[in-house]
N, C-alpha and C positions, 0 to 999 in steps of 0.2 A: 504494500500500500504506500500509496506517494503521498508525501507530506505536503500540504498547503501555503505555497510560498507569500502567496497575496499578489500574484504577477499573472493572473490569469486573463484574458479578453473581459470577462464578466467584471472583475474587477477593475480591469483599466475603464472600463464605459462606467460603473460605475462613479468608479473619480470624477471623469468630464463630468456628469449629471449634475455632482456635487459643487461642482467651481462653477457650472452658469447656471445655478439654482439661485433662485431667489427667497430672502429671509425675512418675515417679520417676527421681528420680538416684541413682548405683550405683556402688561403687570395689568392685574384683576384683583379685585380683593377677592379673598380667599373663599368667600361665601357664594360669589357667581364663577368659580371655575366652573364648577359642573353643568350649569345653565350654557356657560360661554361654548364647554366642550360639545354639547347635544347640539346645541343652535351650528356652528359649525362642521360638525357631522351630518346635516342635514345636506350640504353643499359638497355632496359626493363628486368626487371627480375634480373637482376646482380646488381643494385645497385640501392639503396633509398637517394634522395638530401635533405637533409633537412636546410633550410634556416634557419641559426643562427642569421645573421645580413647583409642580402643582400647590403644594403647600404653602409655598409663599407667592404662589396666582403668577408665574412667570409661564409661560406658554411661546412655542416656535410655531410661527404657522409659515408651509412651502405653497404657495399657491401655483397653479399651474399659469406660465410665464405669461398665456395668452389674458389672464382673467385678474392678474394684477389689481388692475384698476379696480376690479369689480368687487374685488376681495377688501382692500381699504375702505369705497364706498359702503360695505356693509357693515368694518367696522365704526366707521365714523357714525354711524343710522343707529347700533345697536344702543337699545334702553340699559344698558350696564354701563359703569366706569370703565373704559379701556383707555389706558395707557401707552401708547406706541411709542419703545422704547429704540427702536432701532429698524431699519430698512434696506437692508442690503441690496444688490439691484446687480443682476447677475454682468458680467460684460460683457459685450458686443463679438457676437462670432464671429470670428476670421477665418478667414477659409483662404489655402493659399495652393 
């Protein structure tokens, strides 16, 4: 059995994904993470939650690159306190 160096096609595509991904980070108070997580889960396919540190309401969300926009505009809409801590914004693909 071959050992898993981390140097496989799956893994290198994965890397790319990871560099033109785009980030937002998110502080909630602690009492509407769960409301924030369902309401977002509802927005299947447009955006990935991923729990940084739920307990202190910090929250990543990946939106898909096309729906950007649409993903902010709903935060900014939502009836809860969101905090938009950070926006990462993937770079522009070069192709050569």
């Amino acid at each position: 059995m071959r050992r898993y160096k981390g140097n496989s096609s799956l893994a290198n595509a994965a890397e790319r994904t990871e560099e033109q991904s785009l980030d937002i980070k998110v502080r909630l108070q602690v009492k509407d993470v769960n409301l924030f997580t369902r309401i977002m889960e509802g927005y299947e396919h447009v955006v990935t939650l991923i729990p940084i540190d739920p307990q202190n309401g910090l929250i990543r969300l990946r939106p898909s690159p096309q729906l950007a926009g649409d993903v902010l505009a709903v935060l900014y809409r939502l009836p809860l306190s969101v905090d938009i801590l950070s926006v990462k914004v993937a770079p522009p693909e070069t192709s050569f």
